[in-house]
Each structure stands twice: as C-alpha cells, then as structure tokens.
N, C-alpha and C positions, 0 to 999 in steps of 0.2 A: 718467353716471360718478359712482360715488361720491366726494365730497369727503374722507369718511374713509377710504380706502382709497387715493387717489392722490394724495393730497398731497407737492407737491414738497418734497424733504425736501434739506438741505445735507449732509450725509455720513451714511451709514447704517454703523447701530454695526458691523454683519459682512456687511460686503460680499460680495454674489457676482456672478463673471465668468461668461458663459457661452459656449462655444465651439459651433458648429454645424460640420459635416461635409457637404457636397452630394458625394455619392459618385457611385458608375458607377450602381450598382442601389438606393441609398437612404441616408437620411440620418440621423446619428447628434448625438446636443449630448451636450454635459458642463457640469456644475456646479463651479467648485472658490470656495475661499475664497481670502484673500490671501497665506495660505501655500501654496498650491498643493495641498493636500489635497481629494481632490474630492468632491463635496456630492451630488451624481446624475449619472443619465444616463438619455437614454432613445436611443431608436433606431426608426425606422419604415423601408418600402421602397418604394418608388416602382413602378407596374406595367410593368415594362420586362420584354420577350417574353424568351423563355430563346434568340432567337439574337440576335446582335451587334446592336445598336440604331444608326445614324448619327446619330438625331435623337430627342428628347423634346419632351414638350414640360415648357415650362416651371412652368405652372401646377402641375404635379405634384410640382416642387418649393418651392411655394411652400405649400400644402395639409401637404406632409411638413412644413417649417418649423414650422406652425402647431402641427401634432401632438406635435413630440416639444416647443416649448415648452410646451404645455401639459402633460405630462406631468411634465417638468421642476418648473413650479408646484408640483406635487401634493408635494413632498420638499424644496422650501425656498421660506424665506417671501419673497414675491412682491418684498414691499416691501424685501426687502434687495438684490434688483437689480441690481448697475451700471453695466452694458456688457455689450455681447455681440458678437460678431468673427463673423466668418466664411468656412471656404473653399469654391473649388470645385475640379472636376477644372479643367486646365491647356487652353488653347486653346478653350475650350468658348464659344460667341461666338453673341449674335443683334443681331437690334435691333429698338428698341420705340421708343413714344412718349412724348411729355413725362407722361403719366399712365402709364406702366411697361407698357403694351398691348401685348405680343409684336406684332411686323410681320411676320415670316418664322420660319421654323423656326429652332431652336435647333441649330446642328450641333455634333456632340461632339466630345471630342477625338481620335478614333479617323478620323474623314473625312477622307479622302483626294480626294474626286471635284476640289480643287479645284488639280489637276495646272497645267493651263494659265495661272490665275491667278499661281500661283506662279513658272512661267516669267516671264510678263509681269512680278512683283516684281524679277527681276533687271536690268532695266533702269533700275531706281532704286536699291536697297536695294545696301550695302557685299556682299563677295561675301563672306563669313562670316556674313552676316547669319539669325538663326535664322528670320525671315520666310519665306526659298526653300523653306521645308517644305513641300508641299501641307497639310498637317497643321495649319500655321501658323495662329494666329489672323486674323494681315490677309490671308492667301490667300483664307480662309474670308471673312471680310467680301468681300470682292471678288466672289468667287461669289456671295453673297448679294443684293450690289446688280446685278448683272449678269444674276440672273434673278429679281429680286423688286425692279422699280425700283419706289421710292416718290416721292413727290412730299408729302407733310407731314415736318414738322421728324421726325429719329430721332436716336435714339442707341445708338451701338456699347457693350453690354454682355457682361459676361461672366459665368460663372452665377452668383458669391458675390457679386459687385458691385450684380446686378439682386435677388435678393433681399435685400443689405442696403437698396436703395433702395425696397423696397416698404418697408420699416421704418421709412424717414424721409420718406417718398413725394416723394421729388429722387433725381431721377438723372442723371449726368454725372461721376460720381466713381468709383474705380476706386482698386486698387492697384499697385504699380512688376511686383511677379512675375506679376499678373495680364497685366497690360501687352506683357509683354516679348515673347510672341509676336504681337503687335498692334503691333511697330516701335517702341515705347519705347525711349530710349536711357538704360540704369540709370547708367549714367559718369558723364554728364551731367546726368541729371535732367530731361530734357526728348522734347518728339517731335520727333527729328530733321530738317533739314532737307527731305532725302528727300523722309520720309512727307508734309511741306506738299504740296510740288513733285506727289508722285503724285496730293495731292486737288485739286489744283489743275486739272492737267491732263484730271483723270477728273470734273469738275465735283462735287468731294464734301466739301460742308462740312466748314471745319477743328472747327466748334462740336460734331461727332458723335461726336469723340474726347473721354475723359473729365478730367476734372484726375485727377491722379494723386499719390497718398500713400503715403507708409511706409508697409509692417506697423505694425499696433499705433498710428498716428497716428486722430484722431476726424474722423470724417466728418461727423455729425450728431448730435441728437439725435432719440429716437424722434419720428413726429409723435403728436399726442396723439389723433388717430380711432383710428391702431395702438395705443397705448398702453390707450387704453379697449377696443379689441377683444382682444387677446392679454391685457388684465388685467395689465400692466408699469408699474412707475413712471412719472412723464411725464419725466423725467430722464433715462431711461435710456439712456445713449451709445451710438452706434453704432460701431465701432472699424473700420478699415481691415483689411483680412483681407489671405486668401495664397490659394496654390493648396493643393490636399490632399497631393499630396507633400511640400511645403515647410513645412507645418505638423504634416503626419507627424514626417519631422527635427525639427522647432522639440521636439516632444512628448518627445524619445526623453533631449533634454539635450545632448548631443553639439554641440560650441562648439568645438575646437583643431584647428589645420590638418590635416590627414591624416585626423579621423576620418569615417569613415563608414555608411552610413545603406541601405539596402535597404527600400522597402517593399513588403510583396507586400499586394496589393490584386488587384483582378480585375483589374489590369496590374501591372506592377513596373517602379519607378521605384528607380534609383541615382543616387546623391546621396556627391560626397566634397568636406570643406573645402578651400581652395586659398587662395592669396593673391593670385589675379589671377585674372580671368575667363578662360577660353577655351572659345572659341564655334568651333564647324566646323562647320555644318547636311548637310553632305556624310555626313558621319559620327552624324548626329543628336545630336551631343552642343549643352547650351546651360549657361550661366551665369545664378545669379539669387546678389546681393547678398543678404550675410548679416551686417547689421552692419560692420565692418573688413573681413569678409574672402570669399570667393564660396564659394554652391555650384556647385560643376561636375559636370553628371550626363547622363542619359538617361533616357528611358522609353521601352520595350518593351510591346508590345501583347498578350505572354505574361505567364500570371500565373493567379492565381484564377479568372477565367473560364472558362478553358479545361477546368480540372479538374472548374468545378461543372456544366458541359456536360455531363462525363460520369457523374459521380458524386453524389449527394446527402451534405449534410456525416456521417449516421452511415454509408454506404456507407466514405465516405472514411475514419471513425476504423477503424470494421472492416480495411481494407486495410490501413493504416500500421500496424499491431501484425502483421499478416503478414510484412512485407517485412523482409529480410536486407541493409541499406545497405551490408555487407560482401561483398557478392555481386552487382557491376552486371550491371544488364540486357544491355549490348552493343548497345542498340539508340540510335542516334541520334537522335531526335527533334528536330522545331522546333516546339515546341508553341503554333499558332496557331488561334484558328476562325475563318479567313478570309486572304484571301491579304491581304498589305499587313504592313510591318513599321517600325519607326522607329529602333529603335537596341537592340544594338550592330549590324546589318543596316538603312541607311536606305534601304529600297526597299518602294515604294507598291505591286505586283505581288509580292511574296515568297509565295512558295506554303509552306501550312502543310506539315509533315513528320512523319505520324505512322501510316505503314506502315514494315515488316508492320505489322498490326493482329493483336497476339498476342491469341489466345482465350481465355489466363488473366487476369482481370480483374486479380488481384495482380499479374502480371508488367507490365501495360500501364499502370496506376496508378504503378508504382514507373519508367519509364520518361517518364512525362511528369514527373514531378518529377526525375528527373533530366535531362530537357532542357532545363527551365525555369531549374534550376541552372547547368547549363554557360552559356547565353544569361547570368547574372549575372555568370560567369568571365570570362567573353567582352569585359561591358562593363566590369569595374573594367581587364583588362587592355588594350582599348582608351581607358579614362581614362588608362591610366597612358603607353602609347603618344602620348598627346597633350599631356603634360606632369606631369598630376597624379599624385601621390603614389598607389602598389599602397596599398591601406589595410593594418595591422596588428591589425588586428580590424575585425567587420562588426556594428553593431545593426542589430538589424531587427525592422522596424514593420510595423502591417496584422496581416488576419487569418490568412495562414498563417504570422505567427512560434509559433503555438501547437504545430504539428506538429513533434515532436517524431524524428519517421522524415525528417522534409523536413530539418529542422536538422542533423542527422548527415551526409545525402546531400552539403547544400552545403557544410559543414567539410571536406568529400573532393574536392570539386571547386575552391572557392577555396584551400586552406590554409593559412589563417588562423581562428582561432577566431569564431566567429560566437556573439551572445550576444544574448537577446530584452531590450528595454527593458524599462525598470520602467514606462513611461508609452510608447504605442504611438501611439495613439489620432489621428488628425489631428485631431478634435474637442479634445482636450485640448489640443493646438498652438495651436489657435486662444482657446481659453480663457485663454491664456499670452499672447495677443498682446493679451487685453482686458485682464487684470490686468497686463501691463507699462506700459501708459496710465493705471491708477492708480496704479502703484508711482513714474512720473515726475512726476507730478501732487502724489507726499506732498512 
C-alpha cells in the first residue's frame, strides 16, 4: 500500500459521501459532496435468472460492491472519501461466521417457505408483532437454524449489514430499520424480552444478534487490507445504513407528517409520515422510526418485476406512447409472478391475476400498470383505514417513476397528484445518511 496515496488524513478539503444500493436484481452507489450535489454514480447487476429468485447468493453482492466502487473511483478523487453507508432490500437475512463466511443460503425478502416458524413466533412475540410474517426476518432465521443447524460461533446478518461488515471485517452490527423484522423493538431501543426468552428456550445464542444503530450513526472504520484493496482512504467511515425503501424515502426529501413516498422498484413499497407507529402484520402493514416521527407503510410483491417479465425496458417505452390512460382497460389484474402477496393482501398463497391474457400487447401492458396502480390505491387507503393520514400528494421513487403513461394511470387511480422526486435513487438516501454523520460531526 502506498504511503503516498493513503495517508491518513484529518479532514479532507471536499469531502465525499458515498451511498451503495443492494437492490432485487443489482446494485447502484452514488457520489455526492457536502452539499448534497452528486459527484457520480455507477450501477452494476447481479446474475439473478429472470424468474423470482428465493435466494442469492451473497458473494454476488459483494463482487457488485466491489465493481461499482471502483467505478465510482474513476470520477472522484479517492482520497477525498469519507464514509460510505449502505442499504439493502428489507428482511433479507443469513448467517455467517466471525470471518463474514456465508453459513446458509441468503433468503430474500420475497420467502415465504417459513410459514410454520412464524406460527411458532406467536407464542412469544406481542400479537401486532411484524415478526408473524412468514416473510419476517426472525421467521426466516428460524427456518434457517432449523434446517442448517450449525455448531460454530454465527451471526444473524442482513444484506447492507453483512456487506458493510466485509468493509470493516467485524461483524455483529446492524441497523434499527434493518432490525425490525428480526424482533427489534424501535420504542425502546432494545431486543425485547421475548426475543431473549425465544433464544433461550430454542438454545440460540443471544451473542447472534447484532448491536444495533441509527441510520447514519458510525459503525466502524474501513479495515486497512479493504482499504488497500478497494484503494479507499484508511479513514474511511463506515456509516449505519437502512433498508432500500427507507432510503428510497430518506432520497426523495419528504420529512412532514402526511407526506408520502411510493417506490416502484421490482416491488413497490408505500411509505406515509405518521406521528406514532402502527404496526398490524395481519394486514402487512409495519412501522420503522424516522427521526421524531414513523414511517408507516407496506410492501407489495408487485411492481417492476413483473412488467420486466414480460417486456424488455424499449419494448416497454414503445407501449407506453401507445396507451390512451383515458381509456381503461376494464380488465382487473393482480399483477404477481408467483402466488404469495404481503400487502395491501397479506396472504402467502395469493394467486397472481392476470387473465384474460389479451393478445394485444398494448392492451395487456397498459393493464398490468394499471393493476399494479390500484394495488397502491389499495394500500394508502388501507394506511389510512388503519390510522394514518390518505396522503395529499404521492412522491415517487424507483425506476418506474420515469413512466410517464404509468404516472397518469396512478393520478386516475389514487386522486391525488403524484409527482417524481428530484432525487429518487435509494443510493442517494443512503449517501445522505453518510453525509448526515459528517454534517453532525461539524
């Protein structure tokens, strides 16, 4: 390692924050400076088959990590550095060794298989508890230890967590929104009595659970082998990240109770500020702490996916400049590719709906975007059914806020004006949670 090139330096004159993305199908970082003006980006994809994946592995996002920081490098100077944050998808859970060694498959946040576990959850966990998900992160751990007993030291990670820990090569640390479907209790600040009680009795180290941090709080520093390998300051902070919804939101700006947040991603996640949590897993809705005050949302297993199933993205711009959004289909859809659903429908069995299967390709495109729309009506007005505020306008994040025929459709379906961010990006979100650790630090 060069001494001129990594010299640990006490503040550098233009700091840069970098935000990483661990997406469904691949991974995106952002560059910005201390004004939030952003410096680069790159973006790489992970080889995930084009049907529904249950599992990756992880190495594959760690390899992506690699890529786009390096890429990243290529567009701003190394040595100005200062932290770099990171999310993942939500529930996405394995567990490895004191050297970061995958032990078991990574399950995503899309699996369901661990129906029974989940039952058995209800024998411990509060009965609003967003745990009873099959979906849940500690359901998932539980299936995990239950068909991949291990016998050396592990620890329960989740996907931003395990590769911010390859950054600092420790791991045991974790974030609160990462957390929360793994039995975290955000109230309090702690892992509830419960969850002791459950490891207790299921013989499962309390030490496998991680310490847990704010958003935006430092986890580590890089260690300096990473540092010499990725070519990064030896300084460089590791920042407490989020999940990619939540950092989607953090990106878009939206801070005051009522507003809200859509991201369409290869799932779509709804997100509205509230001033108290409410949590119903019955109904798939959860709460994750946003400063003073909650987001209260869902996510839906429909979304991007399903569209790029059928269509490649110029197929897609081609359709959308045909379709008449003043002229609905009439055809109802539930647009899923695979049976299993979580919210506004929390039911692990939900059979996708998307007969007839009209033979005009324009008419059948402009029908799954309109299904995927009503399923968003669906869920602010089941948020609002459960306390929180109908939003008065909708940002929206992710890569189909660019669709400008989709945009239209959902202004007809929610009615309320819907408007694309200036900043979308959950990489940017997470960017934002590195440069908020500097910004408290001045």
């Amino acid at each position: 390692m060069s001494e001129k090139s990594y010299t640990t330096r006490l503040a550098p004159p233009a700091p840069v924050f970098i935000g990483i993305d661990l997406g469904t199908s691949g991974c995106r970082a952002v560059a910005i400076d201390r004004y939030g003006n952003v410096r680069a980006r790159a973006r790489t994809t992970y080889p995930v088959d084009k049907t529904p994946g249950k599992t990756q592995q992880p190495m594959d996002w760690w390899l992506a990590t690699k890529t786009v920081l390096h890429e990243i490098r290529q567009h701003v100077n190394s040595e100005h550095i200062h932290a770099i944050s990171i999310d993942g998808t939500s529930a996405t859970v394995f567990l490895c060794n004191d050297a970061g060694k995958p032990l078991t498959p990574a399950l995503m946040y899309s699996d369901h298989r661990a129906s029974e576990q989940a039952a058995m959850l209800a024998e411990y966990a509060p009965r609003k508890s967003i745990v009873l998900s099959p979906a849940s992160g500690l359901a998932k751990v539980m299936w995990l230890l239950e068909n991949h007993p291990l016998q050396e030291k592990f620890h329960i990670v989740h996907q931003a967590d395990w590769v911010a820990g390859l950054l600092g090569k420790t791991f045991g640390y974790s974030d609160i929104n990462n957390c929360l479907k793994t039995g975290y209790d955000p109230v309090n600040g702690i892992w509830p009595v419960w969850v002791k009680d459950l490891f207790h009795d299921r013989g499962i180290p309390f030490t496998a659970l991680p310490v847990v941090k704010d958003p935006g709080e430092s986890f580590f520093r890089i260690h300096p082998h990473m540092a010499s390998e990725l070519e990064l300051p030896l300084d460089t902070l590791i920042i407490a990240g989020t999940t990619d919804s939540t950092a989607a939101f953090l990106a878009t700006g939206a801070k005051e109770i009522g507003d809200a947040v859509t991201s369409l991603g290869s799932t779509m996640v709804l997100k509205v500020i509230h001033h108290e949590p409410i949590n119903d897993p019955r109904r798939g809705i959860y709460s994750q702490p946003l400063g003073e005050h909650w987001l209260v949302g869902g996510s839906s297993n429909s979304g991007g996916a399903v569209l790029k199933y059928f269509f490649s993205d110029e197929e897609m711009l081609e359709l959308s400049q045909k379709i008449n959004p003043e002229k609905p289909t009439g055809l109802d859809y539930y647009p899923l590719l695979e049976p299993g659903e979580r919210f506004p429908i929390n039911d692990p069995k939900l059979q996708p709906k998307l007969t007839p299967r009209v033979k005009d390709d324009v008419i059948f495109f402009q029908a799954l975007l309109e299904g995927i729309a009503e399923i968003e009506h669906r869920g602010y007005r089941l948020l609002e059914d459960a306390g929180a505020a109908y939003p008065h306008s909708v940002l929206t994040a992710g890569g189909g806020s660019i669709n400008r025929t989709w945009h239209t459709i959902r202004e007809q379906k929610l009615g309320v004006p819907v408007h694309v961010a200036h900043h979308a990006a959950a990489a940017y979100g997470s960017a934002l949670l590195a440069l908020k650790h500097y910004q408290e630090e001045e």
